[in-house]
GUVOPA-646977 format. One record per residue: y, x, z of N, C-alpha, C in turn; residue in three letters. Coordinates in steps of 0.2 Angstrom, whole numbers, plus 5000, padded with zeros to 4 digits. Example, Ala and Ser with C-alpha at 12.3 -4.5 7.8 and 13.67 -1.06 7.14 Angstrom:
2
497250665039497850625039498450665039ALA 498950645035499550685036500050645039SER 
//
This chain:
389
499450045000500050005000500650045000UNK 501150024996501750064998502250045003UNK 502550105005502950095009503650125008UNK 504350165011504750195010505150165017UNK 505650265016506150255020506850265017UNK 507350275017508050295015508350315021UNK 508850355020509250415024509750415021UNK 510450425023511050425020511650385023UNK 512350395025512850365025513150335018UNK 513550305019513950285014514550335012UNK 515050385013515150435012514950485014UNK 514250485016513850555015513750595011UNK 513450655009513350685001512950654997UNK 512350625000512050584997511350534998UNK 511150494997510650415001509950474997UNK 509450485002508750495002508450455002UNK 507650444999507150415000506550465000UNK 506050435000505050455000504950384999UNK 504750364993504350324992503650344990UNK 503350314995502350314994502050234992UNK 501350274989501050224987500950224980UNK 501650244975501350214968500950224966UNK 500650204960500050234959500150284954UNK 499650334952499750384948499550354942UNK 499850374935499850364930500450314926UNK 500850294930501450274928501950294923UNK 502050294919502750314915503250304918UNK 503750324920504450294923505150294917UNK 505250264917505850264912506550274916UNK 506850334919507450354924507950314919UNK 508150314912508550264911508350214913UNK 507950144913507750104915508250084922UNK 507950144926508150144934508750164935UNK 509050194931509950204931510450144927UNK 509850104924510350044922510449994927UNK 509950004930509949944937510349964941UNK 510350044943510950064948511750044945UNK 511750034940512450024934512549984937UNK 511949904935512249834935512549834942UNK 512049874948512349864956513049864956UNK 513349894950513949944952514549864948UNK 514249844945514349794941514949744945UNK 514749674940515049604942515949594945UNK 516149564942516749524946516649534952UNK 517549534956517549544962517349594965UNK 517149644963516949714966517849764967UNK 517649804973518249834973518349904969UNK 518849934972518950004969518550034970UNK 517950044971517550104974517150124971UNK 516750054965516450064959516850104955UNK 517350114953517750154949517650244949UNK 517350254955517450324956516550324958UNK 516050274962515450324961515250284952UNK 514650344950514450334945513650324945UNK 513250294950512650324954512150304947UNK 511750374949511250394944510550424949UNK 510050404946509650454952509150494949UNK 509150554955508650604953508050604957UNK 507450634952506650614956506550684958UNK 506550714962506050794965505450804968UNK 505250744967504350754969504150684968UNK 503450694966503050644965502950624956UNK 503350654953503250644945503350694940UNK 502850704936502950764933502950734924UNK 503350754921503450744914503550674913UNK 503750654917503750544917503450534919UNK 502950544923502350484924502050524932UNK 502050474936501750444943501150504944UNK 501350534949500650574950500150534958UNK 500350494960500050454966500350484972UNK 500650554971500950574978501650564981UNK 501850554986502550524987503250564982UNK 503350514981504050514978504750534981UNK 505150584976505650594985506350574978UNK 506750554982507150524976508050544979UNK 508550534976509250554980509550524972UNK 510050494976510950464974511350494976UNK 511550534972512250574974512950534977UNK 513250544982513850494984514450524978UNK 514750524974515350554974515950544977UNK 516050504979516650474981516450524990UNK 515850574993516050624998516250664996UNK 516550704988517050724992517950744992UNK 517650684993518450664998518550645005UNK 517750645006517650635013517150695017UNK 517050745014516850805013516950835022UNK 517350835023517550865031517550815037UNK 517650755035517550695038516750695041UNK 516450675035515750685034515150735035UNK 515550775036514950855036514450835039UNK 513850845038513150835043513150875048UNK 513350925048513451025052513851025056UNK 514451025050514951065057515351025063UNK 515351075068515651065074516351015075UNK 516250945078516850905078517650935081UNK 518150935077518550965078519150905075UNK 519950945077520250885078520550845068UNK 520250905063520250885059519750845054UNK 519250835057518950825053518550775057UNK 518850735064518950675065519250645063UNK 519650635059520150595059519750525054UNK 519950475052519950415051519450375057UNK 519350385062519250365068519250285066UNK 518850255069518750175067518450175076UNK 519050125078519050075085519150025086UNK 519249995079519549905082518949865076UNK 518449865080517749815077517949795073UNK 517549755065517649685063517149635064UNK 517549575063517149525065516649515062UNK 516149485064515449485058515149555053UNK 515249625057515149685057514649695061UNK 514149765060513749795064514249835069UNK 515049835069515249885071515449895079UNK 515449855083515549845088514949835094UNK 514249795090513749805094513149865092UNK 513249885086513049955085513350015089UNK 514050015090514250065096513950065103UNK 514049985104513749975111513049995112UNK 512849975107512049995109511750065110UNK 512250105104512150155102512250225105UNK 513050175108513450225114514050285109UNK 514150255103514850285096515450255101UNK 515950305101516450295102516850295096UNK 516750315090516950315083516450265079UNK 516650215079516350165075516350185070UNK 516450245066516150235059515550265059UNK 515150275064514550315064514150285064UNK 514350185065514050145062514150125058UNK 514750115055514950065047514650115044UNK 514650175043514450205038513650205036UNK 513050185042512650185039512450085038UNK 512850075042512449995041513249965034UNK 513349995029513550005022513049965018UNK 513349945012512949895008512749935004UNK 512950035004512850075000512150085004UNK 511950075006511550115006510850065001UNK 511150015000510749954995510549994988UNK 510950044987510850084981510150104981UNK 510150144985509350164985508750114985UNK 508850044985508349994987508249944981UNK 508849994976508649964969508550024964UNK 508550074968508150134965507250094963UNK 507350104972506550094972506350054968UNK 506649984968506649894967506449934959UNK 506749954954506649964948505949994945UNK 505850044951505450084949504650014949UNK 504649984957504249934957504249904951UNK 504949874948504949834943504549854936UNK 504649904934504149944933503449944931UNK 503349954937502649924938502249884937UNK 502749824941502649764938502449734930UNK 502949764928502749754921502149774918UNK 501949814919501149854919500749814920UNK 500949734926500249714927500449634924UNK 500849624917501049584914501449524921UNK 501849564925502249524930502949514929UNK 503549464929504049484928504549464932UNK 505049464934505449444938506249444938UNK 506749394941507249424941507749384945UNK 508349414948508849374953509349374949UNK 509749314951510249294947510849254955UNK 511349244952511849204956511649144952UNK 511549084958511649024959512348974962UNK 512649024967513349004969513849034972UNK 514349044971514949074974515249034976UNK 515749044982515849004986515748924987UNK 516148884986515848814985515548784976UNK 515748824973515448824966514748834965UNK 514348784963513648804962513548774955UNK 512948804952512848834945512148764944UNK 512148724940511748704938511248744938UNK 510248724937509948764938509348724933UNK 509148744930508848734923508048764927UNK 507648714930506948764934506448754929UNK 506648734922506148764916506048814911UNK 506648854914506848914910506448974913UNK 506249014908505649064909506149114914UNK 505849174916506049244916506649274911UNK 506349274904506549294899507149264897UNK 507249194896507649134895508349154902UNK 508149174909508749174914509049224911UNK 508449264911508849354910509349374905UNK 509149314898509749334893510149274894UNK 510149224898510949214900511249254905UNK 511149274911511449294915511949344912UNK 511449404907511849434903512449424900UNK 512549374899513249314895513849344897UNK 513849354905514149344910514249384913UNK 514749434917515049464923514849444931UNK 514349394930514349354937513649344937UNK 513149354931512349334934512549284934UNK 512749234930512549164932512349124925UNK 511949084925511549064920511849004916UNK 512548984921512848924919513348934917UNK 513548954911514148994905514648944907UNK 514648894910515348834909515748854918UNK 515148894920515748894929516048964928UNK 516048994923516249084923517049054926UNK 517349024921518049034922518248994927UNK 518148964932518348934936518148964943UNK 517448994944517449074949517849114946UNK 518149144941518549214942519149194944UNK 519249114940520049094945520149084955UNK 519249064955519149074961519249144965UNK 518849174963518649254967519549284966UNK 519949274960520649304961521049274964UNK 521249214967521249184971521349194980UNK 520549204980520349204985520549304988UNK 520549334982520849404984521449404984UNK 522049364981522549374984523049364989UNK 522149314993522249285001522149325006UNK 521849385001521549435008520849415009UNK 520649365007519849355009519449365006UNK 518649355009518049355005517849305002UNK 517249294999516849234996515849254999UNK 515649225000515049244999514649184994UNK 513849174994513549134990512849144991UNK 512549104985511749094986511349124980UNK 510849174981510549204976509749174974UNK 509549164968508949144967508349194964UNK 507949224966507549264961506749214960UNK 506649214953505849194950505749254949UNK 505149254951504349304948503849264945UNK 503749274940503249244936502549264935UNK 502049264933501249264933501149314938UNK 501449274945500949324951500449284951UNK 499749334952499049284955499049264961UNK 498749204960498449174965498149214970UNK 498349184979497949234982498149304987UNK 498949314983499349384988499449374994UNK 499349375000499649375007498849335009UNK 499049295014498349275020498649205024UNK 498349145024498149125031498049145037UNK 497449195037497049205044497549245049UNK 498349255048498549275053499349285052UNK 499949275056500249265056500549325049UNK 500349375055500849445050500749465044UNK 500149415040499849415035500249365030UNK 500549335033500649255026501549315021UNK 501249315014501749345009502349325011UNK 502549245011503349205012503449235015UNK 503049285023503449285028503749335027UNK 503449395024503349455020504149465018UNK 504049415013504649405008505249395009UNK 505149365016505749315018506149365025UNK 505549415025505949465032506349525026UNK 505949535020506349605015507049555015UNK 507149495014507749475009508149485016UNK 508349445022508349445027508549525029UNK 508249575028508449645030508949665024UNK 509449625018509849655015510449635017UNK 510849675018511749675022511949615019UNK 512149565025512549495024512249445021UNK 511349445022511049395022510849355027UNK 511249285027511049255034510549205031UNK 510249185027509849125027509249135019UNK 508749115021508249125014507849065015UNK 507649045008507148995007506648995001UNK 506148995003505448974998505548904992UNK 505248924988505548854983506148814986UNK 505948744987506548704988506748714996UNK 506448715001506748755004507048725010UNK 507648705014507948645019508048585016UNK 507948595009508148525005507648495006UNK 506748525006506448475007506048445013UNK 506648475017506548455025506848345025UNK 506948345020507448295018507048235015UNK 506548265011506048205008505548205012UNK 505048125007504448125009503748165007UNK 503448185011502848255007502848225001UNK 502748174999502448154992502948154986UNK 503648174991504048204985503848304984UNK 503648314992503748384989503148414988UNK 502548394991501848444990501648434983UNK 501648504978501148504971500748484970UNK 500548424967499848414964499648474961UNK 498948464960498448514960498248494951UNK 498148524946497848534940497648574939UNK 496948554933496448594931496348604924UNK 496248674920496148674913495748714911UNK 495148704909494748764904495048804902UNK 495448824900495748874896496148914902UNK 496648884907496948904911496948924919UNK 496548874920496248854926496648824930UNK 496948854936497248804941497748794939UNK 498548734940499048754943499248704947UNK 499948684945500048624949500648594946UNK 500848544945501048494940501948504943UNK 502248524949502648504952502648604954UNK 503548624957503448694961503848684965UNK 503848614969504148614975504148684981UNK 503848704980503548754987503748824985UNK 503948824977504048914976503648964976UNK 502948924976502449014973501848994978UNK 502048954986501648964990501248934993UNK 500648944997500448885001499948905008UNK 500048905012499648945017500049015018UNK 500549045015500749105015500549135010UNK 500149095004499949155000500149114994UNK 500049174988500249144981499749084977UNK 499949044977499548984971499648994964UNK 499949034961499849064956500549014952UNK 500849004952501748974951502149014952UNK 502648994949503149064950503349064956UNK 503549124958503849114968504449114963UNK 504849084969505449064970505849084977UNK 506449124978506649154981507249154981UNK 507749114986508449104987508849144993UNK 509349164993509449214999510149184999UNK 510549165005511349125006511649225010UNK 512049225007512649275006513049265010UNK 513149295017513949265019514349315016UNK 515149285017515649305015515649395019UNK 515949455015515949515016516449515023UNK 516249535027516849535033517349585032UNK 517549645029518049685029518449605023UNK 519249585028519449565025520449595025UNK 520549615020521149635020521849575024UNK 521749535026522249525031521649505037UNK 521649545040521149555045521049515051UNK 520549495053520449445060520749505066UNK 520649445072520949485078520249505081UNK 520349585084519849615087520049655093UNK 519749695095519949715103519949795100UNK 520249845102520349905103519749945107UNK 519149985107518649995111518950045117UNK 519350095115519750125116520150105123UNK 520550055120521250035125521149965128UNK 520749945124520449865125520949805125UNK 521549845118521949795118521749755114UNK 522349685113521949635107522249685102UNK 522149685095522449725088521949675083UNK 522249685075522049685072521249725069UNK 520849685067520449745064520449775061UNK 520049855061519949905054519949885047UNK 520249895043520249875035519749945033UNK 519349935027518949985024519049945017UNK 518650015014518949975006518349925005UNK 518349885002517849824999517849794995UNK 517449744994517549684990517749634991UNK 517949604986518149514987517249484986UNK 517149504984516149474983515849524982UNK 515349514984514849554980514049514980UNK 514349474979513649424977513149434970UNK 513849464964513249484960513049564960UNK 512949614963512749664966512149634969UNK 512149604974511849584978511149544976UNK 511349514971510749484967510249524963UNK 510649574961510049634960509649654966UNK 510249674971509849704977509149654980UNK 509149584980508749514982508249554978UNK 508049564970507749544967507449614968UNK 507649674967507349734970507049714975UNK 507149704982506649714986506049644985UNK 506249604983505649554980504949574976UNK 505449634972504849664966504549724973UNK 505049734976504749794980503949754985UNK 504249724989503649654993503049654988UNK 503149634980502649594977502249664977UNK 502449714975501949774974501649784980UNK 501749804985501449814992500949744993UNK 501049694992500649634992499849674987UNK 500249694980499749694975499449784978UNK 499549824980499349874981498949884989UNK 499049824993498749824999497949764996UNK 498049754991497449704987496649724985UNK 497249764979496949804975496749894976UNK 496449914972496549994973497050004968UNK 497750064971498050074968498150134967UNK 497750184968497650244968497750284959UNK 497750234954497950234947497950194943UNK 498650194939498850134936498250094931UNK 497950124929497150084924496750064929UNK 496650084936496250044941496550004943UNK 496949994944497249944946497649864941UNK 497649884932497349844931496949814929UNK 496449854929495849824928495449764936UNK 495549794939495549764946495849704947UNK 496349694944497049634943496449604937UNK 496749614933496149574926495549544929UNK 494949574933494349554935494549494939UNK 495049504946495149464949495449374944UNK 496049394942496249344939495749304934UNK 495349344932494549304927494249264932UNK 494249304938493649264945494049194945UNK 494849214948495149144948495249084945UNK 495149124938495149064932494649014933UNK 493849034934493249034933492948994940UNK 493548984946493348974951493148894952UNK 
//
C-alpha cells in the first residue's frame, strides 16, 4: 500500500516528499505532473503569489529513465518566492535580531495560528502559518498526479471540478462522463462545467475583493470504473468513504464532505435514495439510480464515487477581524499575509489529488502492487470474477 510524508514551510527553500508504494514499471510523464502543479497555480481569484512561484517538480530517487522502480520516491518543489525570505527562513542559522523580523502575534480568526502556538508553545506565529499554508497542498498534487497516473493504467479516471462559489451554484449535469466534465471545465478559469455562471462569479469574486473579503465553495470529484469491492464492512477503520472522507477533510479549509447526495438525502424517503440493483450478461452488476456516490457498506459498488468537499472562505482577509495581541494581549487587528480572494479552484485540484491518492492505496492494499503488469492483471482477473458473480 502506499503511503507518504511531506516536509516543508511555505517560504522555506523547498516542500519534500518520499512517496512509497508505487509499483515498479510505471512510466511517469514529469510533464503530466507539472501541468497539474500549473493548474494549482491557476484560476480566478488567486493572489499575487502565483506570479512569482513557478512550481515544477524534481524526482531524485525512485525512478530511473521514466519509469517506477518500486522503491520509494523522493520528490521536491522548489519555493521561489524564499528567496526573499531567505534569512527570515534559514533552517540553520542562529536567531538574531535580523532575521526575526516579520514576527506574526496577532492570530487570525479561523487560522491554525493561535491554537498551533498554544499548543506548540511559538511565540512567533509564523512557525505556524508557515507550515499549516495551503502551500504545502503543492506537494499533494505532485503526488495526486503521479497516482493519477496510475490510475489510468488500470483503465480508471477521475476528476474535481468547482460546483459553487459563494452563494452561486453551478448546475450539475450527473450524466456527464469523466471525459465530458473535464473538457468543460477547461472552458473556464474557474473549473466550472456551467459556462453561463463564469461572468457573474468573476463579478462576484471582484467584488468581494474590493471588500477585503474572501469567498469559499463546494467542490465535486467523479472517479469512474472503480471495482466493486475497495474498502470493508467488517470493521470500522476499513469502510473506503471513511478513507476518503478523512483525506478530503485533511486539506486546508475543508469543513464539510459528502458521499454521493450526501445531507440532501437525509431529507427524503429511502426509496427515494437507496439504488436499485441491476443485472446484465454482458455487464453484470450495477444500479439504475447513484444516490450514494460509489458506495455501500464502505465499500465500492462499482458506480462512479462521487466526492464533494464545502470550502470555507480563506481567513487571511485584508480588512482584518479583531484579534488579541499574544504578546501584550491587547485587542488589535489581525495579521494580514498575502492571499487570495478564493482559492476554490486550486483547491479542486488539490480534492481530486488526494482522491486519486486514497483510490490507489485502496487498489494497492487489494492487489499485489509490487509491478505495474501484476497488478493489472490482478485488477482484470478480479473484475471478470465480479462480472461472473
Amino acid at each position: 500500500m502506499i503511503n507518504y510524508v511531506t516536509a516543508g514551510e511555505s517560504h522555506g527553500p523547498q516542500l519534500t516528499s518520499i512517496l512509497t508504494g508505487i509499483p515498479a514499471g510505471l512510466s511517469l510523464d514529469v510533464d503530466d505532473i507539472n501541468d497539474g502543479l500549473a493548474a494549482r497555480q491557476g484560476g480566478f481569484g488567486r493572489g499575487s503569489r502565483q506570479q512569482i512561484e513557478h512550481d515544477t517538480v524534481t524526482i531524485t530517487g525512485g525512478v530511473r529513465h521514466g519509469v517506477t522502480l518500486g522503491s520509494p520516491i523522493a520528490l521536491t518543489i522548489q519555493n521561489r518566492d524564499h528567496a526573499h525570505w531567505a534569512e527570515i527562513m534559514n533552517p540553520t542559522s542562529p536567531a538574531t535580531a535580523n532575521n526575526t523580523l516579520r514576527q506574526v502575534t496577532r492570530p487570525r480568526p479561523g487560522h491554525a495560528d493561535l491554537v498551533g502556538g498554544m499548543k506548540y508553545g511559538h511565540r512567533d506565529l509564523r512557525n505556524v502559518l508557515e507550515r499549516s499554508s495551503a502551500r504545502e497542498t503543492a506537494m499533494r498534487v505532485a503526488i495526486g498526479q503521479i497516482c493519477k497516473q496510475l490510475l489510468a493504467q488500470l483503465d480508471i479516471q477521475l476528476v474535481g471540478y468547482v460546483q459553487q462559489i459563494g452563494d452561486q451554484q453551478a448546475t450539475i449535469d450527473t450524466t456527464l462522463t469523466v471525459a465530458e466534465l473535464t473538457h468543460r471545465i477547461k472552458q473556464n478559469d474557474l473549473r466550472l462545467p456551467d459556462q453561463q455562471l463564469v461572468t457573474s462569479i468573476h463579478d462576484l469574486i471582484m467584488a468581494t475583493k474590493k471588500a477585503g473579503d474572501t469567498l469559499g465553495g463546494v467542490i465535486r470529484v467523479v472517479a469512474e470504473n472503480v471495482p466493486a469491492g475497495l474498502g470493508s464492512y467488517t470493521n470500522w477503520d476499513t469502510k473506503l468513504d471513511g478513507q476518503l472522507a478523512a483525506a478530503v477533510m485533511g486539506v486546508n479549509a475543508i469543513k464539510g464532505v459528502e458521499i454521493g447526495d450526501g445531507f440532501a438525502a437525509a431529507g427524503h424517503y429511502g426509496s427515494e435514495v437507496m439504488d436499485e440493483i441491476s443485472w446484465d450478461e454482458q455487464t453484470g452488476w450495477s444500479r439504475l439510480t447513484n444516490h450514494l456516490g460509489g458506495f455501500e457498506g464502505g465499500m465500492t459498488n462499482g458506480m462512479p464515487i462521487v466526492v464533494k468537499a464545502a470550502m470555507k472562505p480563506i481567513p487571511t482577509l485584508y480588512k482584518p477581524l479583531q484579534s488579541v495581541d499574544i504578546a501584550t494581549k491587547v485587542s488589535k487587528k489581525a495579521s494580514v499575509e498575502r492571499s487570495d480572494t478564493t482559492a476554490i479552484v486550486p483547491a479542486s485540484i488539490v480534492i481530486e489529488s488526494v482522491v486519486a491518492i486514497e483510490l490507489v492505496k485502496a487498489l494497492t492494499a487489494t492487489f499485489d502492487g509490487s509491478n505495474l503488469p501484476r497488478l493489472q492483471q490482478s485488477l482484470a482477473v478480479y473484475r471478470e470474477e465480479l462480472r461472473r458473480y
